[in-house]
C-alpha angles and dihedrals in degrees: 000000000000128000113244112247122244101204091263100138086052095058102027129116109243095243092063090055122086122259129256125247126023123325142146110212120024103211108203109187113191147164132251104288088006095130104268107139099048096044091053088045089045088050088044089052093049093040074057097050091047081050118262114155111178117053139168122217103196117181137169081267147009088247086049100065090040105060097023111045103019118039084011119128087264091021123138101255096068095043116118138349112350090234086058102045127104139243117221122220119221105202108056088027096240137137110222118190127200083255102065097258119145126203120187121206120222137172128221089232095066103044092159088072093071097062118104105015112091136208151197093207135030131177124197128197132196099003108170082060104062116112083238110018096165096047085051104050078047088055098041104047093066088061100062094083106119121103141356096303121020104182131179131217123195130191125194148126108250129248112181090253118158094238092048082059108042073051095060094042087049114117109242089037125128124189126204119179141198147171128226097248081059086091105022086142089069098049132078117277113269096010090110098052087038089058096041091045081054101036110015115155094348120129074247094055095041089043093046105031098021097050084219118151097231111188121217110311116231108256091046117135086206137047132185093249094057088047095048086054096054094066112118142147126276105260106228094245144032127200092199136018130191133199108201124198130193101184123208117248089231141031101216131108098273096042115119130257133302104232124219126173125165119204137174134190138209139174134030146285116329087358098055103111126182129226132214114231117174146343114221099168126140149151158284092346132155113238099264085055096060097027082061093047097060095042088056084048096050096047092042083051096040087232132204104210142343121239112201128175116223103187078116119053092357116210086001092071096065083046098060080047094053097045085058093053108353088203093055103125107231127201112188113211117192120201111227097173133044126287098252090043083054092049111043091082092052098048078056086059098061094039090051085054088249091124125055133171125234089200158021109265110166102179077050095050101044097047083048089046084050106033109108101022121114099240091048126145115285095220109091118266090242086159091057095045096057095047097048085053097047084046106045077046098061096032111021121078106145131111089279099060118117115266109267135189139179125223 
């Protein structure tokens, strides 16, 4: 049974449509809005047509594919005739047509899930946002072993990630490309010249909106490499954590990010090393949002103490803490010197092997990969910040520490 065409190939922008001759994996990059998701779903309905029956839907996590490329705007569920579309079953995660095809749902955080079915067709959305990127193309390619031409496409907007470029320099691989005033008719009014007024030419504007895959800026303090490099197992016990807060100065709709970074630390002297353990981070948020936030985060890590800097809001800011969980213990920490001059020590850290991530945390990599260089993003670095306060907390302990002081 064929699904009815729509037109698409008549109105879409030529990066949404697959490319000609023999390939494997069909890389679109894209910026924010620039037409992703309904060029991956409109690719999964013709791979159907041409009869392709068993299909994985992999995205940075289960609720994303769900409500993104699924029962998103330009999701899979509200694609084509009424009388063609699938149904999706809850219970075993799967997408089943009219026709007999079958699409399985799977999330980035659970690779292993992805050893032992096997597919014709897989579509892969947000890459350069997975935990692992690399470990699960390398699950999932094995899997693409049914018919006589299993064939991958993947959506995302790019983060110079190692694994986003040994993607692009992979033989088989095809790359289409588009900005997010690409397809500014299918966008609301005003969001293109919004983003651009907040953005405009910045490695953050041409990444987000462009779609463009800028490597590290000069200037930078870190790099991806580094990053990369910092990646290390969760040791089995701490014998501190930390969970660090850079509250915003406002609570509105254009105020800056609440940032949450949770650190712990083991070992001693010139061996301790600290771990990132979590961003929480989020925003715009009122202050018994966030204050919520960090007193969830210190019970579920069993934390030790909460460092929060008051530069902003002062004493207040221990007494929104206070009203979330009145016996969080509460340490203020004030900057008295500039953000890069904070965070240089850190940034050593990292370079000497003394700070390692548990995780993978992308808002949290990309503000540190930008943070310092001159064409950074204009938004604070409320992520760094956070996470300059949780580990000079942990490791630094010299003169030239911030002031700190427990309440």
């Amino acid at each position: 049974m064929e699904i009815a065409s729509d037109g698409w190939e008549f109105w879409a922008h030529d990066a949404q449509l697959p490319p000609d001759g023999e390939w494997r994996v069909w890389l679109f990059m894209g910026g924010r809005g620039a037409g992703k998701t309904r060029a991956g779903a409109e690719w999964v309905r013709s791979r159907i047509t041409e009869g392709a029956r068993r299909i994985a839907l992999i995205a940075p996590a289960l609720n994303d594919a769900r409500e993104v490329m699924i029962d998103g705007e330009s999701g899979l569920a509200g694609l084509g005739p009424e009388a063609d579309r699938p149904s999706y079953e809850t219970s075993r995660r799967r997408l089943v047509w009219p026709c007999g095809a079958v699409a399985y749902v799977f999330s980035a955080e659970d690779r292993d899930s992805l050893r032992g079915p096997q597919f014709d067709t897989a579509w892969a959305d947000e890459f350069a946002a997975w935990p692992d990127p690399q470990g699960v193309l390398d699950t999932l390619r094995p899997a693409l072993r049914l018919g006589n031409d299993p064939r991958l496409m993947v959506t995302t907007t790019p983060r110079p990630i190692p694994a986003l470029k040994r993607l692009i320099a992979a033989d088989g691989t095809v790359v289409t490309h588009s900005a997010s005033a690409e397809n500014a008719a299918n966008l609301a009014p005003g969001f293109i010249a919004a983003m651009e007024a907040a953005y405009g030419a910045s490695r953050m504007g041409r990444q987000e909106l462009g779609g463009e895959l800028i490597e590290d800026p000069p200037g930078a303090l870190w790099t991806r490499d580094g990053v990369e490099a910092a990646f290390a197992a969760r040791p089995a016990d701490f014998d501190r954590i930390v969970v660090a807060v850079d509250p915003p100065a406002s609570a509105n709709a254009n105020s800056d990010e609440c940032g949450i970074v949770v650190a712990g630390a083991a070992g001693e002297g010139a061996a301790r090393t600290a771990f990132i353990l979590a961003d929480r981070s989020f925003g715009p948020a009122s202050p018994s949002a966030w204050a919520g936030v960090v007193a969830q985060a210190f019970e579920s890590f069993e934390a030790d103490a909460v460092i929060a800097e008051a530069n902003q809001g002062g004493d207040m800011v221990a007494s929104v803490l206070k009203a979330a969980a009145p016996d969080l213990p509460v340490t203020l920490v004030r900057a008295s010197r500039g953000k890069r001059t904070r965070a240089e020590p850190v940034a050593a850290l990292y370079t000497a092997g003394r700070v390692r991530h548990a995780g993978r945390f992308p808002a949290l990599e990309d503000q540190m990969c930008s943070f310092g260089a001159p064409d950074g993003p204009r938004t604070s670095p409320d992520r760094v910040d956070a996470l300059v306060w949780a580990v000079s907390s942990l490791l630094l302990k010299s003169a030239g520490t911030p002031r700190l002081r427990a309440l």
